[in-house]
C-alpha positions as CSV (number, residue, x, y, z in Angstrom):
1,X,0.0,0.0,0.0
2,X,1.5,3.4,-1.3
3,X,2.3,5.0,2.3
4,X,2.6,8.6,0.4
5,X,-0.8,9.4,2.2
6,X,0.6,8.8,5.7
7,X,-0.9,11.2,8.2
8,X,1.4,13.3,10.4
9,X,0.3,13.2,14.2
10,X,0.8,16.1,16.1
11,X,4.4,14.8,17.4
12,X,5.1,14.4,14.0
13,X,4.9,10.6,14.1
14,X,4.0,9.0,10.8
15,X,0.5,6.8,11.1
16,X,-0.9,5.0,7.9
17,X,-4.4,6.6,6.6
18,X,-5.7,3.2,6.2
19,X,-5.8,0.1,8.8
20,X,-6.6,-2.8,9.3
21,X,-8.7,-3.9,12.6
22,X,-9.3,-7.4,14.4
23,X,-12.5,-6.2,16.7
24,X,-14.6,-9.6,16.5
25,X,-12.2,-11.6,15.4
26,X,-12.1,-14.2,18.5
27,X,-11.0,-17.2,16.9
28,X,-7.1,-17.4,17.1
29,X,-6.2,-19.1,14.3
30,X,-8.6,-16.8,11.6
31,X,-7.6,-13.9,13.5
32,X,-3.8,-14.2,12.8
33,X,-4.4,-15.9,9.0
34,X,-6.3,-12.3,8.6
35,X,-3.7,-10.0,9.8
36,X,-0.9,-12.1,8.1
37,X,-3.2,-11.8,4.5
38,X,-3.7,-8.0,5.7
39,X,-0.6,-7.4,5.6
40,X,0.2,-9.4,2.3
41,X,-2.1,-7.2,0.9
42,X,-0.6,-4.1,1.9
43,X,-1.8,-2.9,5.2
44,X,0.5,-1.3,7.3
45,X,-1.7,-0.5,10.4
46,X,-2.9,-3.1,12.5
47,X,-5.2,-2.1,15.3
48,X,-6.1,-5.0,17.9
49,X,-7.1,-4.1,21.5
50,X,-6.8,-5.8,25.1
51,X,-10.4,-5.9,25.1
52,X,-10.6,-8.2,21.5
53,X,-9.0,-11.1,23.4
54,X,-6.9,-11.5,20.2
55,X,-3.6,-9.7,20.5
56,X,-1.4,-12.6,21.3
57,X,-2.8,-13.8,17.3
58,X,-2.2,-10.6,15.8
59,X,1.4,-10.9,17.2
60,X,2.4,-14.4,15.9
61,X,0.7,-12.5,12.6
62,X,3.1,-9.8,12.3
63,X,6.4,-12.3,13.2
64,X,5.2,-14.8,10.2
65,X,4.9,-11.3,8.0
66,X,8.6,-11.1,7.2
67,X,8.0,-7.2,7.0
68,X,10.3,-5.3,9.2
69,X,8.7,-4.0,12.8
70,X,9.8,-0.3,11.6
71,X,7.2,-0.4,8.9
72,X,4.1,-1.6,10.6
73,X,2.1,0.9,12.8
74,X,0.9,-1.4,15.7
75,X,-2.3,0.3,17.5
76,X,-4.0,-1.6,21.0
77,X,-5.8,0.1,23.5
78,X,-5.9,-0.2,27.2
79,X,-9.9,-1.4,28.5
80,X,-11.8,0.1,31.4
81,X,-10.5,-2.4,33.9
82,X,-7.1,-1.2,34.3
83,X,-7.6,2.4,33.3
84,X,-6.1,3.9,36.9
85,X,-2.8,5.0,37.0
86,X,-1.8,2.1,38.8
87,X,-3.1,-1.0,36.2
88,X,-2.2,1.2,33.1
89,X,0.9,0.6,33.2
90,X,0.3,-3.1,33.9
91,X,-2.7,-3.2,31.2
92,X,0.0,-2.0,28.8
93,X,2.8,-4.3,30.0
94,X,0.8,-7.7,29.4
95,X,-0.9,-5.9,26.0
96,X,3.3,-5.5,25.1
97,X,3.7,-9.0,25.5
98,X,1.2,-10.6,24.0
99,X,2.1,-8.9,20.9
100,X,5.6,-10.0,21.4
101,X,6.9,-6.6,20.5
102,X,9.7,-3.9,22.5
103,X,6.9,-1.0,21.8
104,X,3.6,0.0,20.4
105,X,3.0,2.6,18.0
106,X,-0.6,4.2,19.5
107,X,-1.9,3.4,23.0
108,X,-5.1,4.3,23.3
109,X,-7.5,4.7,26.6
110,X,-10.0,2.6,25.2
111,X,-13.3,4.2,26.8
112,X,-13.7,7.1,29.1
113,X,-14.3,5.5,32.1
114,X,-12.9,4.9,35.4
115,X,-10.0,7.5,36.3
116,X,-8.9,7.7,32.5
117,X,-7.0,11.0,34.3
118,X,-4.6,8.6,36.1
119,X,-4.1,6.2,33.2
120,X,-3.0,9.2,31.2
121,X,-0.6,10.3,33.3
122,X,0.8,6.9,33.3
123,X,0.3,6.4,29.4
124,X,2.6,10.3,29.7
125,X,5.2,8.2,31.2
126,X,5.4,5.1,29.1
127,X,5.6,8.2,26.1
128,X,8.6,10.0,28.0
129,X,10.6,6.4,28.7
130,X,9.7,5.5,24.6
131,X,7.9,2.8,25.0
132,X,4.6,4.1,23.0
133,X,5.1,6.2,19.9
134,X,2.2,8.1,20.7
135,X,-0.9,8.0,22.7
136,X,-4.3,8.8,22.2
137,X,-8.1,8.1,23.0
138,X,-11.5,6.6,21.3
139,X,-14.2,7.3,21.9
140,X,-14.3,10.0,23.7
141,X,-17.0,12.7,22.8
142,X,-16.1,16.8,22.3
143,X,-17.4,17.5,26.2
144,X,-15.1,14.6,27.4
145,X,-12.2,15.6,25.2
146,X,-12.6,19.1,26.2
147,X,-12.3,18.8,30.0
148,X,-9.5,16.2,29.6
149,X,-7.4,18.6,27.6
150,X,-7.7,21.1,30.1
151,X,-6.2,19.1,32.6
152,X,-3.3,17.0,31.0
153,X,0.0,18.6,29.5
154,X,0.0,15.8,26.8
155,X,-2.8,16.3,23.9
156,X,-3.9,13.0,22.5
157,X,-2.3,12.3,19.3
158,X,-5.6,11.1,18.3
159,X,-9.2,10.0,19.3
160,X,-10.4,7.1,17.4
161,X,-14.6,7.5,17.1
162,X,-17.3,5.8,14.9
163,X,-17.2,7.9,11.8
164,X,-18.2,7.1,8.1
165,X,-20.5,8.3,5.3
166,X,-24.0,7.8,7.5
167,X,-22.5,9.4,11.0
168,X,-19.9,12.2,9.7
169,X,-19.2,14.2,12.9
170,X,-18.3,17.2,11.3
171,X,-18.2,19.4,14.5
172,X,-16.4,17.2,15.9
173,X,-13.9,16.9,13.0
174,X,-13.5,20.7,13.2
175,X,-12.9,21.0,16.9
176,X,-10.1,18.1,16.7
177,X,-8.2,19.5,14.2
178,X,-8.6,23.1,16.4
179,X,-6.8,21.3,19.2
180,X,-4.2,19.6,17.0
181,X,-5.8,16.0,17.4
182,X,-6.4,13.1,14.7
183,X,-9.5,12.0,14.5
184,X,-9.5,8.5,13.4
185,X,-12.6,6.5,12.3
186,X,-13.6,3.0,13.8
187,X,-16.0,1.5,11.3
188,X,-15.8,3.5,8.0
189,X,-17.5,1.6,5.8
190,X,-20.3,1.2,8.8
191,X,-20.1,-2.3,9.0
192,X,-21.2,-3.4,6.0
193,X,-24.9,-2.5,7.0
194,X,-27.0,-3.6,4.2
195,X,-30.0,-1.4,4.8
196,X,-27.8,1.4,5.0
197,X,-26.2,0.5,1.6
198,X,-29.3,-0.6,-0.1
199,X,-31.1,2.8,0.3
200,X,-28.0,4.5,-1.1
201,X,-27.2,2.3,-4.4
202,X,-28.0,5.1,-7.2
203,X,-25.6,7.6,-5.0
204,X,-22.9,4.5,-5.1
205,X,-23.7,4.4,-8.4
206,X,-23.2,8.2,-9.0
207,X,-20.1,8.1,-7.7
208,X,-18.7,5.2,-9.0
209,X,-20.7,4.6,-12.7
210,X,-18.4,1.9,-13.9
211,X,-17.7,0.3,-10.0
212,X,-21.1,0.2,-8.2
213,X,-21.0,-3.7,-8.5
214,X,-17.9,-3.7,-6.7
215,X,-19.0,-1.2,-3.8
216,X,-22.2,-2.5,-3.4
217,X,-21.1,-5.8,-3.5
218,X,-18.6,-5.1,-0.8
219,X,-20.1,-2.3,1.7
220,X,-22.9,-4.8,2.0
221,X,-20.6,-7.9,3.4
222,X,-17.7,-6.1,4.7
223,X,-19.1,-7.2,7.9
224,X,-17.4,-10.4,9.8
225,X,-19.7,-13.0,9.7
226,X,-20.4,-14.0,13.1
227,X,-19.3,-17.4,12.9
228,X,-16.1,-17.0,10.2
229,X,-14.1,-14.0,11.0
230,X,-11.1,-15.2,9.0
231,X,-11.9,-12.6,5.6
232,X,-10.6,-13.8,2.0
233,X,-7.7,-11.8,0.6
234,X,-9.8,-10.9,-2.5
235,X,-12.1,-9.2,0.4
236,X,-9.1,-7.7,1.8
237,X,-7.6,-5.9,-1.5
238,X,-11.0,-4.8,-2.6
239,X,-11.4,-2.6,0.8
240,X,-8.1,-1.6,0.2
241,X,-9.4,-0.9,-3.3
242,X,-12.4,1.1,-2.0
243,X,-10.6,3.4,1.1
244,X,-8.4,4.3,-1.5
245,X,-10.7,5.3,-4.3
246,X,-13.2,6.9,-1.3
247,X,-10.6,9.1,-0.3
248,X,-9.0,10.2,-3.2
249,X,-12.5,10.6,-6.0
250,X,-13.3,14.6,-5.7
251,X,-17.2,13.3,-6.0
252,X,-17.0,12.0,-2.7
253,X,-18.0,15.2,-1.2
254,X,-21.6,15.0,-2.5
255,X,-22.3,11.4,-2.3
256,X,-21.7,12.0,1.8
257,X,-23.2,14.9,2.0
258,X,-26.8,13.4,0.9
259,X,-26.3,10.3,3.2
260,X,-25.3,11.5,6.6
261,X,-28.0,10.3,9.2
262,X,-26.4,9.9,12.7
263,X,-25.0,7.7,14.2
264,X,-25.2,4.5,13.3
265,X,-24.6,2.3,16.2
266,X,-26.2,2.5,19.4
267,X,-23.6,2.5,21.6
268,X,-19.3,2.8,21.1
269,X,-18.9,-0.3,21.0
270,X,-15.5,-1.0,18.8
């Protein structure tokens, strides 16, 4: 995957626009067969989570690879549990070796819950000694965000939310970039939701006149099915296929425009 798109986060570390996340994905052995055709494929970001169960997977994944650890971008997150600035550092010391790896790339506070103000002082530490490349949040709303950076001397590198063509979050968008923060989407093809996609076929098709087959066909079963998680590496080039062409077609702004709605899940649940 062409890594000239790379975003710069606001300590001027390098993070892949596009990645590849395991969230579902209990079953071991799909899980790191998934990552290892990911990565085959071209991604470059792989975003697991202590919460996923699957880490220790997506670590035997990226040792099989063969690609060199400097050119991955490794994202986990630290869940509710051990967000205190006593477990954080704990939470982020078992996370580190499940992977099998001497430092992650972005920790994030998973939720904002418990005393996520003590587990960033600690993540501020693990930053300082190198062991994180940068550290963030997800899913944090603008009130949350707010009042945390008012009271921390490190501003997340990013905050990963639900965004994609139904749920934009355009404030939002605007207020992050204000403050110097990435805002990264979880979900942004929506989960393959099919009555979300089916209701907007003839925009697909506006954009994409001579792909809509393609989209369609993939926006409505880009979702893991709940009993195979393990995705084909046809399935795996085409999203790669479809980020890129989403980000990069100037007729993208209209097509999203005309299909915001809200937000599409009932809860942050990535």
């Amino acid at each position: 995957m062409n890594r000239e798109n790379d975003v710069t986060l606001n300590n001027g570390v390098k993070m892949p626009s596009i990645g590849y996340g395991v969230f579902r994905m209990t079953d071991e052995k799909n899980c790191e067969e998934a990552v290892l055709k990911a990565i085959e494929c071209g991604y470059r970001l792989i975003d697991t989570a202590a919460a996923y169960g699957n880490e220790v997977a997506v670590g035997r994944a990226i040792k099989k690879s063969g690609v060199k650890r400097e050119e991955l971008f490794i994202t986990t997150k630290l869940w509710i549990t051990d967000t205190n600035y006593e477990r954080a550092k704990i939470g982020f010391s078992r996370s580190l070796e499940r992977l099998g790896l001497d430092y992650i790339d972005l920790y994030l506070i998973h939720q904002p819950y418990n005393d996520y103000y003590g587990a960033w002082h600690a993540l501020e530490e693990l930053y300082a000694d190198g062991k994180i490349k940068a550290i963030g949040v997800d899913n944090f709303t603008q009130d949350r965000l707010a009042d945390f950076l008012y009271f921390n001397k490190i501003v997340p590198a990013v905050n990963m939310v639900e965004c994609n063509a139904y749920f934009q979050r355009e404030d939002e968008r605007k207020y992050m970039k204000e403050q110097h923060i990435f805002m990264q989407a979880w979900s942004p093809l929506a989960a393959g939701k099919k009555e979300l996609q089916q209701k907007n076929t003839k925009r697909m098709a506006y954009i994409a006149p001579n792909r809509c087959k393609t989209i369609t066909s993939l926006m409505q079963n880009c979702a893991v099915d709940k009993q195979q998680n393990a995705r084909q590496q046809k399935q795996i080039t085409d999203e790669i296929e479809l980020l890129v062409f989403l980000a990069a077609d100037g007729k993208i702004s209209g097509f999203i425009a005309e299909v915001h709605q809200g937000q599409t899940f009932e809860y942050s649940r990535d």
